[in-house]
Structure formats: structure tokens, C-alpha cells
C-alpha positions in Angstrom: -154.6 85.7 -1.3 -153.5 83.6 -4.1 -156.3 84.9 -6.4 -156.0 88.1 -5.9 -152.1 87.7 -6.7 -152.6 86.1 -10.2 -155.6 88.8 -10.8 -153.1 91.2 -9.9 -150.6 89.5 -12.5 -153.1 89.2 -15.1 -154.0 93.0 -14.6 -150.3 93.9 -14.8 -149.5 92.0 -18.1 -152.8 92.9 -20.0 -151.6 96.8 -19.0 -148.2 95.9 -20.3 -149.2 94.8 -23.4 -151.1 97.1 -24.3 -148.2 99.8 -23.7 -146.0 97.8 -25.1 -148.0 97.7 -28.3 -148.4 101.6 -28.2 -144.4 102.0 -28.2 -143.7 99.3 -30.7 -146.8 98.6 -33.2 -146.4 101.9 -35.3 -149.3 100.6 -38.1 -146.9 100.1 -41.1 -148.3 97.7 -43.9 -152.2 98.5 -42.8 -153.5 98.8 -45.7 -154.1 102.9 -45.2 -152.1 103.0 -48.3 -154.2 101.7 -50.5 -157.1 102.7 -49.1 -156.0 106.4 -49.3 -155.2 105.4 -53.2 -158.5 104.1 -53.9 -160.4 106.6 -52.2 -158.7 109.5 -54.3 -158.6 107.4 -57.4 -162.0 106.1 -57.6 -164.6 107.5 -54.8 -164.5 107.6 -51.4 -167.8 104.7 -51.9 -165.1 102.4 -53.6 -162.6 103.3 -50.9 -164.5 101.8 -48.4 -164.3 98.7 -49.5 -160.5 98.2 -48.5 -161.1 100.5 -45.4 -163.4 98.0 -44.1 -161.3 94.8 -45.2 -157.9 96.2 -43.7 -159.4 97.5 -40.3 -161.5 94.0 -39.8 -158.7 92.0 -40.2 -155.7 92.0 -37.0 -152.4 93.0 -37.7 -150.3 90.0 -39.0 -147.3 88.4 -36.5 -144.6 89.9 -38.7 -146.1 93.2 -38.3 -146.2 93.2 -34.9 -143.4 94.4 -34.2 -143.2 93.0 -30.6 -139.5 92.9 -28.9 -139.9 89.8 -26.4 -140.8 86.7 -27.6 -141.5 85.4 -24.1 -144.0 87.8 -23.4 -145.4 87.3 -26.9 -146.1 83.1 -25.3 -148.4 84.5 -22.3 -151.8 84.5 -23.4 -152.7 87.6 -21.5 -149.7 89.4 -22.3 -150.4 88.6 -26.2 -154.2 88.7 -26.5 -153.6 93.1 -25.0 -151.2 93.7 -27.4 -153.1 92.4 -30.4 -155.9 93.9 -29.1 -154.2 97.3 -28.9 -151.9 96.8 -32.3 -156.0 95.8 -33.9 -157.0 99.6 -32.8 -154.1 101.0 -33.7 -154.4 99.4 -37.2 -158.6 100.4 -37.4 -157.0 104.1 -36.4 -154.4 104.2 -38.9 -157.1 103.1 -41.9 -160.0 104.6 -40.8 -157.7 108.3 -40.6 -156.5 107.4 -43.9 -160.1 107.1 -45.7 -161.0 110.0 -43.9 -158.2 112.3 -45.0 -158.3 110.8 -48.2 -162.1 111.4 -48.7 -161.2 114.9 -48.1 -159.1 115.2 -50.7 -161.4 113.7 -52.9 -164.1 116.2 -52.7 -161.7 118.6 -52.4 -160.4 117.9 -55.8 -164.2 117.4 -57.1 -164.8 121.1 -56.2 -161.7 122.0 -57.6 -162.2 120.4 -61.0 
């Protein structure tokens, strides 16, 4: 009965962080910036480089964003909410080269 309890718990604070990182993790500082730069600057080739450095790399703690600090200390708790603030940040870049690519050819036609 025990088990099943803290499976339970561990269930219940992987789903919370996760949701919790939805709300509060809205992607700012990413790196989509500069990869949207590059990619309309240069080529969409040379914009891949930071596109693939930014989404590799896990949002920072300063840019989490997260609003309870004891939360934050729970391993299971943290390791969903990086997890889903990680995706959010691959999203966010990976949208932005996209978009930005776009443009690119776009304003290679144009020209």
C-alpha cells in the first residue's frame, strides 16, 4: 500500500511540474533571437549552428521562472519541470529558425 502511495506521489509531482512549467517557463532568453538573426543575416545553413547550440543546452535556473522554491528541492518535482521548460526552449528555437528560414528565401526570391 505504501508503494503504491509514493508512486502515486511521484506521478502527481512529475504532472505538476510539468504544468507548472507550461504556465510559468514562457522561453525568454532562448537563444531564438539570435538564431532568427543569423538565419536571415547569413543563411539558414549558418543559422543552424546556434539553433542546435541553444535547443541542446536546458534552460538556465534564472530563467526558469519557477514560483516555489520548495517544489524546485524535490527531485521529481524539478527533473518535470526542466524537462518540460527543455521542450519548451527546443520549441521556441526550433520555430524561430523555421520562421526565420522562411523569410530568408523569401527575401532571396525577392531580391
Amino acid at each position: 500500500f505504501n508503494q503504491t502511495d509514493s508512486q502515486l506521489d511521484v506521478q502527481d509531482l512529475r504532472m505538476k511540474g510539468k504544468r507548472d512549467a507550461k504556465m510559468n517557463y514562457k522561453g525568454k532568453k532562448s537563444g531564438a533571437g539570435w538564431t532568427a538573426a543569423t538565419t536571415i543575416l547569413f543563411t539558414p545553413l549558418l543559422g543552424a549552428i546556434p539553433a542546435v547550440a541553444c535547443s541542446s543546452s536546458e534552460p538556465s535556473d534564472q530563467n526558469l521562472n519557477y514560483t516555489d522554491l520548495e517544489l524546485m528541492q524535490v527531485y521529481e518535482y524539478n527533473q518535470a519541470y526542466i524537462e518540460e521548460a527543455h521542450k519548451t526552449k527546443k520549441r521556441k528555437v526550433w520555430t524561430s529558425f523555421g520562421i526565420s528560414s522562411g523569410a530568408w528565401v523569401l527575401l532571396i526570391l525577392l531580391l
